[in-house]
N, C-alpha and C positions, 0 to 999 in steps of 0.2 A: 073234369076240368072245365074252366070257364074260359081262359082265353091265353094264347103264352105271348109272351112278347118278344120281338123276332132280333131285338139286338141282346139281350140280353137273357138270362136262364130265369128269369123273374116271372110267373104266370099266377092269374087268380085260381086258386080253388075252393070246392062246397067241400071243406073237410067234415065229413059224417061220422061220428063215434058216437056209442051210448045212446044211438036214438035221439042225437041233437044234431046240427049242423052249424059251420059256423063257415062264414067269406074269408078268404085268405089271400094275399098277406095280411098279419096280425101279429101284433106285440103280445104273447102270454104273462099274465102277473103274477107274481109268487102270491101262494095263497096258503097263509100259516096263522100268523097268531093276529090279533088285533091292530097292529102294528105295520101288516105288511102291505103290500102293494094291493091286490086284491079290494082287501079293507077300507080301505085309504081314496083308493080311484074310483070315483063313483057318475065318473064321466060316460055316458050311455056309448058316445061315437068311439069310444076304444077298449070296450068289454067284449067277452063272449069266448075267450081262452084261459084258464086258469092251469097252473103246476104247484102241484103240493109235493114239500120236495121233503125228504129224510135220509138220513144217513142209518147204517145198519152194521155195527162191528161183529165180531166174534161173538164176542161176548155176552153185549146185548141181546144179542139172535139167540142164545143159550138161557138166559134170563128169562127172556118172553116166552121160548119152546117149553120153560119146565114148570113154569110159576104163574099160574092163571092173573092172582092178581096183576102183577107188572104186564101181563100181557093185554090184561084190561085197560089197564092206563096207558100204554102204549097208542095201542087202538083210537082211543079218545082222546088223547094229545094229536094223532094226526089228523083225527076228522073236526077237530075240533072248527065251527065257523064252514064248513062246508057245507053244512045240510042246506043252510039258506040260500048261497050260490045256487046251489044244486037245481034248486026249482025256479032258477033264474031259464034255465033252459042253456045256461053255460056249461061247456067244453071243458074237465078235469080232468088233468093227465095226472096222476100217481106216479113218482118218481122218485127211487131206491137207489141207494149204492151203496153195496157189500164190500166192507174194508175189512180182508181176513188175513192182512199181515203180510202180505206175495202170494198166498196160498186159494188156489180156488175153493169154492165150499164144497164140503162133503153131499156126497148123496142124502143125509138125511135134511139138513140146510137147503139144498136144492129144494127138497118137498115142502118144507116150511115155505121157503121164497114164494115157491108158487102159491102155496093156500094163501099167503100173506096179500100179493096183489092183489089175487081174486075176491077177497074177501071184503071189499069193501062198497057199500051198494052206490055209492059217490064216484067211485072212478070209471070213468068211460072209457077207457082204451089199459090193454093189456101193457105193460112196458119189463120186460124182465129186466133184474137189476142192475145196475152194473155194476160189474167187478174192477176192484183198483187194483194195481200194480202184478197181472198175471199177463201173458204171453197168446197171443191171436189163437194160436193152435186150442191153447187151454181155455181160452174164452170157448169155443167154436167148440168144444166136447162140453163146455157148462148149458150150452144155450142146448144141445141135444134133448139132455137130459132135463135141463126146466122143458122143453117145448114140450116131451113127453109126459112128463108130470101134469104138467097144465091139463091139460085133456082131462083128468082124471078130476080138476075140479072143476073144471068150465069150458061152455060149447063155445063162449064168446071168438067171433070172426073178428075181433077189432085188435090185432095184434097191433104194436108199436117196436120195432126191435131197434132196441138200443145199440149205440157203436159207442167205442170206449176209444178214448185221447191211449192211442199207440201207433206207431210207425206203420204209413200206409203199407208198408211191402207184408205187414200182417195180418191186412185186414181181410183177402181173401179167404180164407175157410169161413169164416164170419160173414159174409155177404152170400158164401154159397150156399150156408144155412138156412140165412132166409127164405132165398130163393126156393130152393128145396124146400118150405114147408108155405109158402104161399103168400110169404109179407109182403106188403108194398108200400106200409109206411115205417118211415123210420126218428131216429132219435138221435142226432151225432152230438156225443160230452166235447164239445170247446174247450175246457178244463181251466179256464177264465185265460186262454191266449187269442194271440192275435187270428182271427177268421183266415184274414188274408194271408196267413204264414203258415195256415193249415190247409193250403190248395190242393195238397197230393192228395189227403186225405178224401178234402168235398170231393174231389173230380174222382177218386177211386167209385165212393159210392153213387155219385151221378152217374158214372157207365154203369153201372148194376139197375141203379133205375131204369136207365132206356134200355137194356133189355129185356126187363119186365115189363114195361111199356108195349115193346113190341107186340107182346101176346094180349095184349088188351082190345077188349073194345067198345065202343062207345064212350062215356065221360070218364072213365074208369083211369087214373091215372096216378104216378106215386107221389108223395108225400115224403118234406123234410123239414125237421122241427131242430131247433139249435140250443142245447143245454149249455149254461152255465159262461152266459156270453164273458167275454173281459170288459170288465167294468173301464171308463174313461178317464185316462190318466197322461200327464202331458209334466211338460217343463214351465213352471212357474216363471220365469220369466220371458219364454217365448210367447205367452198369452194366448197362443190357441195350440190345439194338436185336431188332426181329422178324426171326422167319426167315423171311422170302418165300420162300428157295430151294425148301423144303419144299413149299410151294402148289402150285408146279407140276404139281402132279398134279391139283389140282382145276382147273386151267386146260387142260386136256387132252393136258399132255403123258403117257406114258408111261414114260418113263426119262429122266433125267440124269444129266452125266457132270462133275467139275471142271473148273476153270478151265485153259486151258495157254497164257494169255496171263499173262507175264512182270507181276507187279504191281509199281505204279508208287505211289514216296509222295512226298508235297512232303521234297525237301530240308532246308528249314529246320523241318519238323515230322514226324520219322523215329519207327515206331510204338517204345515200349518194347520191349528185347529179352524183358524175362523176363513177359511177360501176352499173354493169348490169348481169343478166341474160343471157348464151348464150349454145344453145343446140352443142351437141356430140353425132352425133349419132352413136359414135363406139360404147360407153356404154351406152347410154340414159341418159346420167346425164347434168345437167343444173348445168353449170359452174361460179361462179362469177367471171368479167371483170380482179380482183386483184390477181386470182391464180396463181401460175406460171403453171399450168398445162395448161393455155389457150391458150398456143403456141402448143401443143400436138395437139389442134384439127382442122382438114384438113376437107376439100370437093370440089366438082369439081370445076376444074377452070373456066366455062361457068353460073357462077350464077348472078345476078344484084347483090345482096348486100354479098359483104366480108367480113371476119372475120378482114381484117386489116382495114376495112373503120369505122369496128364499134372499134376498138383497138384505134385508128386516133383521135376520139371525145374525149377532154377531158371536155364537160359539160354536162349539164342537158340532150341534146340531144343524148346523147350515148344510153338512154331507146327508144329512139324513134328508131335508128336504129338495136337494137338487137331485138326489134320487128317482125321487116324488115326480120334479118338476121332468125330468128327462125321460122318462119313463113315459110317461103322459105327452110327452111331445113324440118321442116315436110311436109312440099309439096313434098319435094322429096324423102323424107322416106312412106310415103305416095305410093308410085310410087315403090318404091320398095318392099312395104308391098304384093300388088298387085302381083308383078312378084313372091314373095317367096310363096303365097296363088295358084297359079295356079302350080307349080313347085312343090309343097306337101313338100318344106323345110322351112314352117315359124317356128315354134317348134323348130328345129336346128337352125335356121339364130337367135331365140331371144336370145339362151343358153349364147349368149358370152356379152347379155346387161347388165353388172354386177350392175350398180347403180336400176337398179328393178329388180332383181332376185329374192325379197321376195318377191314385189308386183306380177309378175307373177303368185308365189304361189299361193296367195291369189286369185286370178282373175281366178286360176283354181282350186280351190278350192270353190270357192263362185258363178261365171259366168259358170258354163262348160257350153258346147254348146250341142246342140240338136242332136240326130244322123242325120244322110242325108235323112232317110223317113219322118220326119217330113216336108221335104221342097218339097218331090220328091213326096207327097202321090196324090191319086186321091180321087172323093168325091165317 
């Protein structure tokens, strides 16, 4: 750890995986097809974390295990565009979720799961996958059984243990897993809701942090990466809604990665094609395309995507590029979260983010952070 900051749960770290390192807080960018964020952001000051994300059914997992070919093309579809990051000296997390219907995967599934991670020479940090819609208990007997598997393909020390979107009162046997086998970074699925309406949950695994903390020492400190943020979504005619997404950092996560859960709208109230989402990070409020106040919002002139290239689009594609543009803008809030966390003015630099000034409250009131012995103690 490089430095914590004493009003809030927000601190820099040298995240190390894969034999890269990378300064943290940091925006991670989906890294898939030509298309994606990765691709796209070619901006040096907010690189240096990538998530290559996939989903894995029943089914598929039975396809890939039986049928070389499909297993080939599988393989290649996901590394597809990674080799060249790769030797960027950027930060790949590999990131799975096994949808088997309610059902945990069988043991032999399990063994796949595990060769499937390990197998790829692109991914720096182990992450088992996660499982959707099964129960804390039955999580915490699947993760056993992959941790032991794992062994069997790989020495790798760079575990990642994933926590899956379930009722904090279940996340216990799951944290004690970890703990039990030595992890101290983790991966919590947001499952695209509100950060801030998931407090039971951060705050479960931040006391699992700091007790792991405790037996640390020296720089040695834990790690928390945030899957599948909620994308920014507000009332059209109230013209702005806060960016929570942003917060996250003073909630102790360390990086965030988008959403890669498929968004869902009511039917009979489908959003407008040509208006968008677009962050400000004077005030942290996320802007609708229609306000007049979106000529208000400035940033530097050295970015790949503009506020007037996403102004520019009058169709469907205007969401695609406020994506672009918002992304890009917490990367570089991001960057300066960091500079205010070593400089001991994050507290003052947020005073003036008027659109979450209550959510801050709340987030210090509900999140505070730990004193600095908790991170500094020895055993």
């Amino acid at each position: 750890m490089v430095e914590q900051d004493s009003t809030f749960r927000a601190r820099t770290v040298r995240l190390t995986a894969g034999g890269k390192e990378v300064l943290t807080p940091i925006r991670a960018l989906d890294l898939k097809d030509s298309q994606s964020e990765s691709r796209t952001l070619n901006n040096p000051a907010i690189r240096g974390l990538n998530e290559v994300y996939s989903r894995v059914t029943t089914d598929l997992l039975d396809e890939i295990d039986n049928y070389a070919e499909k297993q080939t093309a599988f393989i290649r579809r996901l590394q597809q565009g990674v080799g060249k990051i790769h030797f960027r000296g950027e930060v790949n997390l590999f990131i799975f979720t096994f949808d088997g219907a309610g059902r945990p995967p069988t043991d032999q599934q399990i063994d796949y799961l595990a060769n499937l991670v390990t197998g790829s020479l692109y991914n720096d940090a182990v992450i088992p996958p996660i499982l959707l819609g099964v129960s804390g208990e039955e999580y915490a007997a699947y993760l056993r059984k992959f941790l032991e598997r794992l062994r069997s393909y790989t020495d790798a020390d760079t575990i990642m243990g994933s926590i899956p979107h379930i009722a904090h009162i279940e996340l216990d046997p799951i944290l004690q897993t970890y703990i039990d086998n030595g992890v101290r970074l983790f991966a919590l699925d947001l499952e695209g809701k509100d950060p801030l309406e998931m407090y039971p949950n951060v705050n479960a695994v931040y006391r699992a942090m700091r007790s792991i903390e405790r037996e640390l020492t020296g720089e040695e400190c834990c790690y928390l990466h945030g899957i599948n943020m909620k994308r920014p979504r507000g009332i059209e005619k109230k013209q702005v809604t806060p960016a929570k997404d942003i917060l996250v950092y003073e909630m102790g996560f360390g990086s965030f990665g988008s959403s890669h859960i498929k968004q869902k709208f009511n039917p009979n109230m489908p959003p407008p094609k040509n208006m968008a989402w677009v962050l400000n990070r004077s005030d942290y409020g996320y802007y609708v395309t229609s306000s007049p106040q979106i000529h208000e919002i400035t940033h530097e002139p050295n970015v790949t995507i503009r506020l007037t290239d996403v102004l520019a689009d009058r169709t469907a594609s205007i969401r695609q590029k406020a994506k672009m543009f918002n992304v890009e803008q917490q990367g570089l809030e991001a960057r300066t979260i960091q500079n205010r966390i070593q400089s001991g003015e994050l507290d003052a630099y947020l005073r003036d983010k008027a659109q979450v000034e209550d959510n801050l409250k709340r987030i210090k009131k509900k999140m505070p952070p730990a004193t600095l012995d908790w991170f500094t103690a020895t055993p």
